[in-house]
C-alpha positions as CSV (number, residue, x, y, z in Angstrom):
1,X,-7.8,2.6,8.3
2,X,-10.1,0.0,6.7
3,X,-12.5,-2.9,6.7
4,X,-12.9,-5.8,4.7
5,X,-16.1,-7.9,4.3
6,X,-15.4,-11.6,2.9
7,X,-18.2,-13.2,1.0
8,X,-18.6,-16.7,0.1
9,X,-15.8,-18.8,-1.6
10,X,-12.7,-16.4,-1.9
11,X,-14.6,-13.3,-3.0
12,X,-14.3,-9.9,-0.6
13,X,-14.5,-6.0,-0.4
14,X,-12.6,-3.5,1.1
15,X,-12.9,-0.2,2.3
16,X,-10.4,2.2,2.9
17,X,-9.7,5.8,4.8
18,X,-6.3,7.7,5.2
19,X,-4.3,10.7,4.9
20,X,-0.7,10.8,3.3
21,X,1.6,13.5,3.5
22,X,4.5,13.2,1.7
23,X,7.1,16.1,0.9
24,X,9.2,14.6,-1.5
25,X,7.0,14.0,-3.5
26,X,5.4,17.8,-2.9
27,X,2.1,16.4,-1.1
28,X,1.6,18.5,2.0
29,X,-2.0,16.7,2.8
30,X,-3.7,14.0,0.8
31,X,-7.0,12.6,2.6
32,X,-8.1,9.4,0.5
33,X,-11.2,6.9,0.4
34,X,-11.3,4.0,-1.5
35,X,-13.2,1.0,-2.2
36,X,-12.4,-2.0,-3.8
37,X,-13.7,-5.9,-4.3
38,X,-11.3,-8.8,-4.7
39,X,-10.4,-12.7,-4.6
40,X,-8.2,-14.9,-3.4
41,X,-6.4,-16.2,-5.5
42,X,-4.4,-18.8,-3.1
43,X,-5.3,-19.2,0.3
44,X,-2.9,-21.9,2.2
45,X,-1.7,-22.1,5.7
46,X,1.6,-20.7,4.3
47,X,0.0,-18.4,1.8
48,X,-1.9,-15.4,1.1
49,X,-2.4,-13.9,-2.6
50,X,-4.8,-11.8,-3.1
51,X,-6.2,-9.0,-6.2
52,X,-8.5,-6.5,-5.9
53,X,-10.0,-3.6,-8.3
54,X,-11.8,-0.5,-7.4
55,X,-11.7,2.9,-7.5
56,X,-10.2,5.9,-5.1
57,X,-11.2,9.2,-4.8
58,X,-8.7,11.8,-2.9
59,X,-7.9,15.5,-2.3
60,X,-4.9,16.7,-2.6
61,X,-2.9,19.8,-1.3
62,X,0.2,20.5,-3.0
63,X,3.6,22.0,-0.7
64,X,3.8,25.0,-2.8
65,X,0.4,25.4,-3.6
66,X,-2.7,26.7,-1.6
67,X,-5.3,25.4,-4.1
68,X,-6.8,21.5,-3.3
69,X,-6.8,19.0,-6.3
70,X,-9.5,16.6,-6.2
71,X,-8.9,13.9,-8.2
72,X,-10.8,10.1,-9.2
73,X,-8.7,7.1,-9.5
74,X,-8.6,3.5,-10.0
75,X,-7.1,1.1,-7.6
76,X,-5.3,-2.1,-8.9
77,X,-3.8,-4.2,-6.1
78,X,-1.9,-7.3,-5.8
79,X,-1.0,-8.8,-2.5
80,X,1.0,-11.7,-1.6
81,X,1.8,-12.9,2.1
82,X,4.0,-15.7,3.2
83,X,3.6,-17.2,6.5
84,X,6.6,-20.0,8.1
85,X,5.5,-21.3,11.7
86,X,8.2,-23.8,12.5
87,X,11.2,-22.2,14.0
88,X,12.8,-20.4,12.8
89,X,9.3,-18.6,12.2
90,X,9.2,-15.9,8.8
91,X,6.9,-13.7,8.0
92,X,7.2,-11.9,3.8
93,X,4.2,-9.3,2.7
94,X,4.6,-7.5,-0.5
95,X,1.5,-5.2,-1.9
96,X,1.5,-3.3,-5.4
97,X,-1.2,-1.0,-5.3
98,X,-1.5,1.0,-9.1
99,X,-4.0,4.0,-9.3
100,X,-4.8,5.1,-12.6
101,X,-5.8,8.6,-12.7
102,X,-9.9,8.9,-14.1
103,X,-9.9,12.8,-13.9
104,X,-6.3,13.3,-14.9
105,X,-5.6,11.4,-17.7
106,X,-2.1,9.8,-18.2
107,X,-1.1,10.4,-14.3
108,X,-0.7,6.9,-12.8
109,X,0.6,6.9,-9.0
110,X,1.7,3.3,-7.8
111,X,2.6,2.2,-4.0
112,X,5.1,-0.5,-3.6
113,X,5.8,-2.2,0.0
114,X,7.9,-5.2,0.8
115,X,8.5,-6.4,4.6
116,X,10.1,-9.4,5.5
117,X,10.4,-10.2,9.2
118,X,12.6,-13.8,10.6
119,X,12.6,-14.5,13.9
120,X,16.8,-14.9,15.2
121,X,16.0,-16.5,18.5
122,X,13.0,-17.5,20.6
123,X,10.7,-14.2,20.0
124,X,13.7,-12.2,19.0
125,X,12.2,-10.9,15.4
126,X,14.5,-8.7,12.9
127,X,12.7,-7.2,9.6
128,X,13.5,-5.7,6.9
129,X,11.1,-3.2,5.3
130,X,11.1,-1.3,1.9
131,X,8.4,1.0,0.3
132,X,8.6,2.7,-2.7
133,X,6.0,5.7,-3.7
134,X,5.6,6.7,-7.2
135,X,3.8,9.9,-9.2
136,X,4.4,10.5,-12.8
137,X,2.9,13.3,-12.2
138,X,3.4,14.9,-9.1
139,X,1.3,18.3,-7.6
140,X,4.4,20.0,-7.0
141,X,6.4,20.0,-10.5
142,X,9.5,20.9,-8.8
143,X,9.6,17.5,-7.0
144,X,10.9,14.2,-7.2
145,X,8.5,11.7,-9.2
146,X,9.8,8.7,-6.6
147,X,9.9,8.3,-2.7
148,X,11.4,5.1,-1.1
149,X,13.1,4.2,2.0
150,X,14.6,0.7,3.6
151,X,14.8,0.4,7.3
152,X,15.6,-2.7,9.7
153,X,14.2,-3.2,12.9
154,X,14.5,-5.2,15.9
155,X,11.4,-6.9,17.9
156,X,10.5,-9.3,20.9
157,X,7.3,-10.7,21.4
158,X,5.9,-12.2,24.5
């Protein structure tokens, strides 16, 4: 959930709510805000880059803990969108998002998500997505320090 506010020129903030769960990497609740400003680096009808800097703050319940972590981060994010509107029509969005722990010094956490999407026939879409998770430092010691998955699906737009 989140909100952007452009300003003048290529300048903009963001604002961001969510909750994560993720037991791989031993997070049975995370509920995160962040906000961030940013700039445009390229703005085109065929692209979209995009950095932003800002800080996150979240709470954190471990899987084998009861006890809640609170914990003060900074948010580095790069973004980079690709847009083809002739047949056949593509669609490519990558984000890196890096968040530097403040509180916890030395933990760093980065989000990586790639999805590219093609359309096969007239609004026949097929994409391919892939997200990797990353904690050098995880809540849960006895977990993994990465998450990812790839997955392929199958649209149609009318």
């Amino acid at each position: 959930l989140g909100n952007q506010y452009f300003f003048k020129r290529k300048w903009f903030s963001q604002v961001q709510a969510g909750v994560q769960q993720n037991t791989q990497l031993g997070i049975q609740l995370r509920i995160i805000a962040a906000l961030a400003g940013g700039y445009k680096v390229v703005q085109s009808n065929t692209d979209l880059l995009t950095t932003a800097i800002g800080l996150a703050g979240n709470r954190e319940y471990a899987t084998d803990s009861d006890e809640a972590r609170n914990n003060l981060e900074g948010l580095i994010n790069i973004s980079y969108e690709r847009f083809v509107h002739i047949t056949p029509k593509m669609k490519i969005n990558t984000t890196l998002v890096v968040f530097p722990s403040l509180s916890d010094p030395g933990r760093v956490r980065v989000n990586y998500d790639l999805t590219a999407s093609f359309e096969l026939i007239s609004d026949f879409t097929i994409a391919l997505t892939f997200y990797d998770n990353f904690d050098n430092r995880p809540p849960s010691t006895s977990n993994a320090k990465n998450d990812y998955s790839v997955s392929v699906t199958f649209g149609y737009t009318w």
